[in-house]
C-alpha positions, 0 to 999 in steps of 0.5 A: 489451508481449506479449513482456514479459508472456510473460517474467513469466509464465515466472518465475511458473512457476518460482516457489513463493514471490512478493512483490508490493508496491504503490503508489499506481498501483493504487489511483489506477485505482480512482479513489483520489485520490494523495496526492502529485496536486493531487486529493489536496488539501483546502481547499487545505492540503498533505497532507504538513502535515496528515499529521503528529504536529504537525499531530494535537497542535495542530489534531486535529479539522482532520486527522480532518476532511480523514479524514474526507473522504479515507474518503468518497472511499475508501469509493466506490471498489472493487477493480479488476482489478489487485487481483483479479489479485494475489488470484488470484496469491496463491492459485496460489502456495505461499507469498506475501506482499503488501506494499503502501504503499496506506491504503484497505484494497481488497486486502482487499476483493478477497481478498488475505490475507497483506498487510503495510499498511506505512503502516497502514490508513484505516480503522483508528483507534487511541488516542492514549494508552496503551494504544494498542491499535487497531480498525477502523472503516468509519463515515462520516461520523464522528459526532463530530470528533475521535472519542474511545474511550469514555474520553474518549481521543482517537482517531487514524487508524492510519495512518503519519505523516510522521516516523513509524517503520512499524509492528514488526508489518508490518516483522516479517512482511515480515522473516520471509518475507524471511529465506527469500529468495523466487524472484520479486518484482513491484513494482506502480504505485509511483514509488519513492520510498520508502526502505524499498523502494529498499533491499528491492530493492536487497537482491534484486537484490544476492542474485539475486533476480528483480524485475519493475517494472509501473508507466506511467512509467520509476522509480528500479528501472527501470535495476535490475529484470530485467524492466519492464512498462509499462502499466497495472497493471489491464491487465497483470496479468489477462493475466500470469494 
């Protein structure tokens, strides 16, 4: 791995302008259960049921308890030495944007800045109804199931659902440092199954532009990246720095 690590850090020196994007791997090292894994499930229901707008119409008060649980999961764990890493990494370079698939807000914690939420945050709530403004908020428990604005209208995780469209704002700010095309990507601790980011690195790849996979196991971009690293994402990154 020590042959690798030296050929990423070759590229971080020649590069003024880095992407990373995340994914789960990362957060699963700071004990954030997967989506996808069996630790995901709740009252043996299928996440992939729960998180959806049909789920939310008929049944809201289920889908913000299994919320509510997901948050106090969430709300124990702190960021781990890979999202220090790509903090620090943040503010070495010139210009830098952090696009991750993650929900629970722990690049933020770590001091990451300029980050594109792809699938929203946990802990973000926004009304159901026009207008569909949107706010933080870290209570746990919830006070009341489902919570309501202070109208009577009901609230929803500001989250992506299944069948959804990601949100304008984050593609946007993706699209605006990508219209400048950026010397080096790092693609962390994701399986790849995503479409959108199939298809960003394919773009990449097809303009020349650098793309390094850190991940454990073998994905779809690992016959297609420049560089692979295989390992954990915590304990790659810190030595890359």
């Amino acid at each position: 791995m020590d042959q690798q690590v030296n050929k990423l850090r070759e590229f971080l020196r020649d590069a003024k302008r880095v992407a990373v994007i995340t994914g789960a791997g990362v957060s699963a090292e700071s004990g954030v259960p997967t989506f996808r894994g069996k630790e995901g499930l709740w009252r043996d229901y299928d996440p992939t049921v729960l998180a959806t707008p049909q789920a939310f119409r008929e049944d809201p008060k289920l889908v913000w308890e299994w919320y509510d649980w997901r948050r106090g999961l969430i709300a124990t764990c702190l960021p781990n030495p890979a999202h220090e890493a790509i903090a620090k990494l943040e503010a070495s370079c010139e210009d830098f944007l952090l696009i991750t698939q993650n929900v629970d807000g722990l690049h933020h914690l770590a001091g990451s800045q300029n980050i594109a939420e792809m699938h929203g945050n946990i802990w973000r709530v926004r009304r159901s109804a026009p207008p569909h403004r949107e706010w933080e908020d870290r209570t746990h428990p919830l006070a009341d199931i489902p919570p309501r604005d202070h109208d009577g209208t009901l609230l929803r995780p500001a989250v992506v659902w299944y069948g959804e469209m990601l949100p304008s704002q984050e593609t946007a700010k993706v699209e605006r440092f990508f219209s400048d095309p950026p010397d080096l990507v790092i693609v962390v601790g994701t399986s790849a199954q995503i479409t959108w980011l199939i298809g960003y690195v394919q773009q990449f790849r097809a303009t020349g532009i650098r793309v390094v996979e850190v991940n454990l196991e073998p994905t779809g971009l690992s016959g297609i990246v420049d560089l692979t690293i295989r390992g954990r994402a915590g304990a790659v990154l810190p030595k890359v720095l």
